[in-house]
TIDO-59731 format. One record per residue (C-alpha): x, y, z. Coordinates in steps of 0.2 Angstrom, whole numbers, plus 5000, padded with zeros to 4 digits. Each point is the difference from the previous one (the first is absolute). Example, Ala and Ser with C-alpha at 12.3 -4.5 7.8 and 13.67 -1.06 7.14 Angstrom:
2
506249785039
500650174997
***
This chain:
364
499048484962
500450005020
499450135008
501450075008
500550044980
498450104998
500350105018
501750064994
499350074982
498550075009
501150085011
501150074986
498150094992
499650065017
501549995013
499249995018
501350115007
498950124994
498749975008
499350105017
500549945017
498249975004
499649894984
499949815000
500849974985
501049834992
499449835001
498749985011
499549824997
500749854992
501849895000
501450094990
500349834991
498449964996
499750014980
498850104990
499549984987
498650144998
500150195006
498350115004
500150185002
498850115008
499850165012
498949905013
500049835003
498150015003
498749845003
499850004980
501750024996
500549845010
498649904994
500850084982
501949925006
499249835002
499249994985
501550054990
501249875011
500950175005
501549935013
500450195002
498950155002
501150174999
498750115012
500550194999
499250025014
500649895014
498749865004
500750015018
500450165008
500150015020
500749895010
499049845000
499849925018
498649864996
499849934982
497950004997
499649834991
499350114985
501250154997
500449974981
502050005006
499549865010
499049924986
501850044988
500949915012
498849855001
500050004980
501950024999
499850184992
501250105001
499750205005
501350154997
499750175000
501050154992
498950165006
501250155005
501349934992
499450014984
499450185003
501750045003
500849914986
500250034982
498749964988
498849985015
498350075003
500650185003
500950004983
498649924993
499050135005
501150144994
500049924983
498249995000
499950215004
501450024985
501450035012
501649984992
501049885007
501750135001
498950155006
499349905018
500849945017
499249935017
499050105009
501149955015
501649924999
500149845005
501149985017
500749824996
500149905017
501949965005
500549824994
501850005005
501550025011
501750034998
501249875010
501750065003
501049915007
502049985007
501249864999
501749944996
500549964979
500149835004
498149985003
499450104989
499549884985
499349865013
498950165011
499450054984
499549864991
499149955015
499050164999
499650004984
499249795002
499150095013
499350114988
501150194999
500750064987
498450004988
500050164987
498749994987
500349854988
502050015010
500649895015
501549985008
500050175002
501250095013
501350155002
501449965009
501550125007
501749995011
500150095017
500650005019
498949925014
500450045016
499449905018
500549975015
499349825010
499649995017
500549875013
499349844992
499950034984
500849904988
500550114983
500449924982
501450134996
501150085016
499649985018
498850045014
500550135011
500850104988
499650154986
500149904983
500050054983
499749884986
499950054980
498149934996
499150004985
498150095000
498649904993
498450104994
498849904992
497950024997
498949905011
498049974996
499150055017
499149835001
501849935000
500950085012
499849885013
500549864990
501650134992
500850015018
499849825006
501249974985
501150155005
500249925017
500349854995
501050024987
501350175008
501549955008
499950125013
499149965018
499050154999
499850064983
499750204997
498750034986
498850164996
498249974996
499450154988
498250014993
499950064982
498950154993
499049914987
500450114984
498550104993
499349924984
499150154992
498249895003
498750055011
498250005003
498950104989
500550104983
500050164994
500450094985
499550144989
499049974982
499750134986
498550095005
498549914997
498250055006
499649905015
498449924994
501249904986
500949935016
498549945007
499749914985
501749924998
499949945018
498349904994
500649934986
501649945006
499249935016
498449924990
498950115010
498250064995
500250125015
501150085011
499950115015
500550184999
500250165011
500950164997
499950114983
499849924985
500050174988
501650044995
501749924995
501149905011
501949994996
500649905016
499149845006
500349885015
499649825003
499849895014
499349835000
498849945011
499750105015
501050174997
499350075014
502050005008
500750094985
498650134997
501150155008
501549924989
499050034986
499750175005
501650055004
500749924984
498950144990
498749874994
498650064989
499249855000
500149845014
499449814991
499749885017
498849865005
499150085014
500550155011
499150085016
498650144999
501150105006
501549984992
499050024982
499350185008
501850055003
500649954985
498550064988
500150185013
501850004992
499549994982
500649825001
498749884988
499949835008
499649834989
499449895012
499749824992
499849885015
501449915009
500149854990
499650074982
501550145002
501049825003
499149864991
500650044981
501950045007
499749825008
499749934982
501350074993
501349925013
499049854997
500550014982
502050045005
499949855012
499449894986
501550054989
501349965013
499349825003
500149874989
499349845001
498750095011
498250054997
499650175006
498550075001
498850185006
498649945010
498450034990
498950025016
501150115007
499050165004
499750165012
498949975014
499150164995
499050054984
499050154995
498249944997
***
C-alpha cells in the first residue's frame, strides 16, 4: 500500500489538527509514495526498537512520540531518524493528537478507571486552529461560471465529502474610476452602477494564494473587489483530558483497575486512598498541565503518567488521590490498542506493536 494511503487512515484514527501548536506531529521521514508493506507501532522509537523495525522489514514505524522534535539544524550521522532515512524507514508520529481524539489514550484510560463513555468530557476543550477563509467576491452574471470554476480548480469550494460548493446572490455595485482607468461596465470619470452578482465560496488557508491568482486571472474586471474572512474553526466537543463521575467505589479498587488495565505490577500513588471516589480524571502522559482542570472539574481521583511534587501535594491537600503510572505505561497499552484499530483499517498490510517497546524507568 503507498504510504500516502496509510497517512490519510492514520489521520482519520488521530487527526493532527488536534494536535498542540508546539507538537511535531505527521510524517516526519520517508516518501509519501513509497510502499509498505509492514507497519511497527510503539511509544518510543528507542535503540531497541529500531534494531526490532529492521528485523521485522518494518518500511513504517508509527512512533507516538515523535522521533524528532525541535528544530534540527545539523543531522548527526547516528541519530536513529538519520539512520531511518539511510534504511528507507519511514517515521510518523501521532502524540497529542491522539490524546485529543476519540478512542485515544485519554479514553483508553477512562475505560480502564470504569468511566462510562456517556458520563465524561475533555478536561479542556480543544480550541481547533482556523483552517479556512471565506472569499467573497463581486462580479457581473456573465462571469460568474468562468470565476468560479476557476476557484474551485484552485481548490475553494471544498465542504466535507462536497465540492463545488458556493452561495451566490444578485445585488448593486457601485464605483466610480479615476483618470486612467479603464472599467469593463460604464466609464471612468463618472458614478456607475452595475447589477452584479456575489460570489461567496470556502477557501483552505494553504490555498488562498493560489485561489486569488485564479480570481485575477479569471475576473473580467481590472481591479477585482473581493473579501478575505478567516473562519472560526467549529468546536468538536474533544479535548485533552477526560472526566466523568462513576458509582462510588472505594478508591483502593481504582488503584487496582488502573494496574490491571495498564499491565502494571506497580503504580505510584499520592493523596487518600481510604474512602470511596465517585468522580475520576485522566490525563495521559504528563498531566501536570491539567492538574487544576482536574481540581476544578470536582475530581476524586486524577490517573496520569507522571506529575510534579508539587502538584501531587496540592492535589492529595485537596483530598484528590493521584495514580501515577509512569509516562509511557499510562500510554503504552492505549498505543496497542490503536495498533490494533490501525491493523483493521489496512489490508494487505502487516501491522504490528513493538515487543521491545518499553518505559525507560522500572521499579527495582
Amino acid at each position: 500500500m503507498r504510504l500516502s494511503s496509510i497517512l490519510s487512515t492514520l489521520d482519520t484514527l488521530a487527526p493532527l489538527r488536534y494536535a498542540e501548536s508546539w507538537d511535531n506531529v505527521g510524517l516526519l521521514v520517508g516518501d509519501p509514495n513509497a510502499d509498505v508493506t509492514r507497519v511497527l507501532v510503539t511509544v518510543d522509537y528507542a535503540e531497541a526498537v529500531a534494531a526490532e523495525a529492521r528485523s521485522v522489514g518494518a518500511n513504517l514505524v508509527v512512533a507516538y512520540h515523535p522521533p524528532m522534535f525541535s528544530a534540527v539544524k545539523r543531522v548527526p550521522h547516528d541519530a536513529l531518524w538519520a539512520e531511518a532515512v539511510r534504511d528507507r524507514v519511514a517515521l510518523y508520529s501521532m502524540h497529542t493528537a491522539l490524546d485529543v481524539a476519540p478512542e485515544g489514550t485519554n479514553d483508553f484510560l477512562a475505560d480502564v478507571c470504569g468511566v462510562d463513555a456517556k458520563e465524561r468530557r475533555p478536561l479542556r476543550a480543544f480550541n481547533g486552529k482556523d483552517s479556512e477563509i471565506k472569499l467573497v467576491t463581486f462580479l457581473p452574471e456573465s462571469d460568474l461560471e468562468r470565476v468560479s470554476h476557476a476557484l474551485f480548480d484552485a481548490g475553494a469550494g471544498r465542504i466535507g465529502a462536497y465540492t463545488h460548493c458556493s452561495f451566490r446572490s444578485p445585488g448593486t455595485g457601485t464605483f466610480f474610476g479615476q483618470a486612467g482607468t479603464n472599467p469593463t461596465v460604464g466609464q471612468s470619470g463618472k458614478l456607475e452602477t452595475a447589477p452584479e452578482m456575489r460570489l461567496e465560496t470556502v477557501v483552505p488557508i494553504g490555498r488562498v494564494s493560489a485561489v486569488v491568482a485564479a480570481l485575477r486571472a479569471s475576473h473580467s474586471y481590472e481591479e477585482p473587489a473581493f473579501d478575505l474572512v478567516r473562519l472560526a474553526s467549529a468546536p468538536e466537543g474533544v479535548g485533552l483530558g477526560r472526566v466523568g463521575s462513576i458509582e462510588a467505589r472505594p478508591r483502593t479498587e481504582i488503584i487496582e483497575r488502573v494496574k490491571k488495565g495498564l499491565g502494571l505490577e506497580h503504580v505510584l500513588v499520592a493523596g487518600p486512598t481510604e474512602g470511596s471516589a465517585e468522580r475520576i480524571a485522566v490525563a495521559a502522559g504528563a498531566g501536570g498541565e491539567l492538574a487544576d482542570d482536574a481540581m476544578k472539574a470536582g475530581a476524586d481521583v486524577f490517573v496520569t503518567g507522571e506529575l510534579r511534587h508539587h502538584d501531587a501535594l496540592a492535589l492529595a491537600r485537596r483530598g484528590v488521590m493521584v495514580v501515577a503510572a509512569l509516562h509511557s505505561n499510562s500510554e503504552r497499552a492505549a498505543v496497542r490498542a490503536f495498533s490494533t484499530r490501525l491493523a483493521k483499517k489496512l489490508s494487505g498490510v502487516e501491522v504490528r506493536a513493538s515487543e521491545h517497546d518499553a518505559d525507560p524507568f522500572r521499579i527495582v
